[in-house]
Structures are given as structure tokens and as C-alpha cells.
N, C-alpha and C positions, 0 to 999 in steps of 0.2 A: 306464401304458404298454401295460397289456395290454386296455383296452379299446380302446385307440386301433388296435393290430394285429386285434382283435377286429372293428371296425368297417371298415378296409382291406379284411379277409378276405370279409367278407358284399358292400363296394361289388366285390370283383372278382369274387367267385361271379358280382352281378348284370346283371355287364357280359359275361362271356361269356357267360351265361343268354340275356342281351338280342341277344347276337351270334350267338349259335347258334339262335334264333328266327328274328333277321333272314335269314339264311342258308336254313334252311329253307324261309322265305316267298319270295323269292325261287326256288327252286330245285321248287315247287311246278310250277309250269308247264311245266318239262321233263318231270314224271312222266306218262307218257301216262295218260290214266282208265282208259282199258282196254287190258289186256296183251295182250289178245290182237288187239290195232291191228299189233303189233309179231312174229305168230303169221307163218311161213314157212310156207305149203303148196303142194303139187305143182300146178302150172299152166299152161295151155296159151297163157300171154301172158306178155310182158315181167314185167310185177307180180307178185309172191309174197308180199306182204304187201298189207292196206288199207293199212299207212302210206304203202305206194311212191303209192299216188292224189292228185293235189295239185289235183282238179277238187273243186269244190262241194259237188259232190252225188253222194256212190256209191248205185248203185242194187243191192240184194242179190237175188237171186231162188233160194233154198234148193228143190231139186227133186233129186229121185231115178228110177231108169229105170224102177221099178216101179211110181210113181204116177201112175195113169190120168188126172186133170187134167194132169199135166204135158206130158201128148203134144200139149196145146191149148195152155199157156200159152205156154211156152217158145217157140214159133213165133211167135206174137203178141208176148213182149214183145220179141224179137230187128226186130221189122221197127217195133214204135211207138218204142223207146227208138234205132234207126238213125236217125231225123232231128234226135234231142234233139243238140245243139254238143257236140260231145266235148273242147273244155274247158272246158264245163261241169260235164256229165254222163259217170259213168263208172258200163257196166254191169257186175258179174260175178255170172253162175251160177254158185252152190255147190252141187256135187254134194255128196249125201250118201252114195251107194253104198259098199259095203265094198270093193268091187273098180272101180276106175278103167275097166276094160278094158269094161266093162258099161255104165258112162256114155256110154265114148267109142264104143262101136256104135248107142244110143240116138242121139246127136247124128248119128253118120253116116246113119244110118235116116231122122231128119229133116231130113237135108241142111242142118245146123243148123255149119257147117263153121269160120265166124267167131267163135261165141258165145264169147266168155271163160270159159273156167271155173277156180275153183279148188274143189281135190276136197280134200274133207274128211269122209273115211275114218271118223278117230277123231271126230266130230263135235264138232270145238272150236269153232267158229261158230256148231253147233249150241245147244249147251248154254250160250254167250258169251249167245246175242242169245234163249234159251228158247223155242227152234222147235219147238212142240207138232203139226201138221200137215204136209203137203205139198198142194199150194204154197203157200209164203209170202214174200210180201217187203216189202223194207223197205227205208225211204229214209233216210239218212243225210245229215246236214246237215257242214257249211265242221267240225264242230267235231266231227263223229262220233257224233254225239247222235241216236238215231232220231227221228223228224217221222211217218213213219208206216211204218203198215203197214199190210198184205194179205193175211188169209186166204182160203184154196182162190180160185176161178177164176169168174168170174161177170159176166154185163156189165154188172151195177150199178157193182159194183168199178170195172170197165175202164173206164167214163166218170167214176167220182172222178177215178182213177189221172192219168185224160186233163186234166183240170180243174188237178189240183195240178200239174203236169209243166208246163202253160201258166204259170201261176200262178208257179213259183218262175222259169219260163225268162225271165219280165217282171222279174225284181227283180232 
């Protein structure tokens, strides 16, 4: 009798084993990959999260007021990423400044008044997506997975940048 209880005991260890696996597997797909999809920060549009973006393709452009490329790019990418389908393509400048207040006299300086931004202070975007320079950006695909990226400012870059943007806007 006591093998037979012995043997009950292991088949339902390995049925809730099997059910708490299934479970898990299942419940995989709600876990975002990256937590900080789901990071809140201060911002100058609807959105405070990547997750609230439900377009294709987020466009990131990490810049600060102090980085001398940036007084070039940021102008450039606001009027090339202006004709990209906005639901398709969704852009936000990540400020990186300590102080928000220094951003937003930058963008006023460059009559830059529309850009999105979300300001990230503590640099959790930073160190999320391991933003080694200024400027850098990076294209995020339907799944969140970067597809590329862009270091500093150059017009080799600018006609990839032009290539891939046609490229994904055809598929």
C-alpha cells in the first residue's frame, strides 16, 4: 500500500510540476523584456512610457543641451522624421540633462517647439539602451528590439538613416 501512495504522490508532484510549467509558459508573453518599456518619465506629450507607443517603429534620439552635434541633429531629425506616417513611426527626443529647464530653453533657442521629448534625468534610457555618446539614436521595431542605430551626426549616417526609413516605410 505504501508504494502505491508512494507512486500517487510522485504522479501528482508531476502533474502540478507540469502545470506550473504550463503556466509559466503561457504567462511568458506578458512579461515585458524590458522593464524599462514600462519606466514613467517626465514629458512633453501624451506618452510617458515607450509602452503607451502602439506605432511600429519608435524612433529614440538621445541628446543633451550641451552636445554640440546636437544643435545639428535634432533640427534635421524633427523636419526628416515630420513626413515619416505617424502611425507608423513615432519620434521621441530623450533628453538627458540633469535639469529639464536647460532642455527646454535649448529646444526654445531652436524653435524646436513640437519635438517630443521625454527627459531622463536619472538616465534610465540611458544605461537601459548603453548610450555611450551624444547623439545617438536608435530605431526600435513592432517588438522593441533595436534594428539600428546612430552614432554622433554625419551625412553618411543621414542617407543610411534615409534608406532604412524608406525601406521599412515600404513593408
Amino acid at each position: 500500500m505504501k508504494i502505491l501512495s508512494r507512486k500517487s504522490t510522485i504522479i501528482i508532484i508531476a502533474l502540478i510540476a507540469c502545470a506550473l510549467g504550463a503556466y509559466s509558459a503561457l504567462n511568458l508573453n506578458n512579461t515585458p523584456k524590458n522593464p524599462v518599456l514600462q519606466q514613467a518619465f517626465a514629458s512633453n506629450i501624451e506618452q510617458t512610457k515607450l509602452a503607451d507607443f502602439k506605432q511600429d517603429y519608435i524612433i529614440l534620439d538621445f541628446w543633451a543641451s550641451w552636445c554640440q552635434p546636437c544643435v545639428k541633429s535634432l533640427p534635421y531629425y524633427e523636419t526628416l522624421f515630420a513626413d515619416l506616417p505617424p502611425h507608423k513611426f513615432a519620434y521621441v527626443a530623450v533628453n538627458l540633462d540633469t535639469d529639464p529647464a536647460d532642455a527646454k530653453q535649448f529646444l526654445a533657442d531652436l524653435n524646436l517647439n513640437h519635438t517630443g521629448v521625454f527627459f531622463d534625468a536619472e538616465g534610465l534610457l540611458q544605461r537601459s539602451f548603453s548610450i555611450a555618446g551624444l547623439p545617438t539614436l536608435i530605431v526600435l521595431d513592432k517588438q522593441r528590439q533595436e534594428i539600428n542605430r546612430l552614432m554622433g551626426f554625419n551625412p553618411k549616417q543621414q542617407q543610411n538613416l534615409e534608406n532604412l526609413l524608406v525601406n521599412l516605410n515600404t513593408n
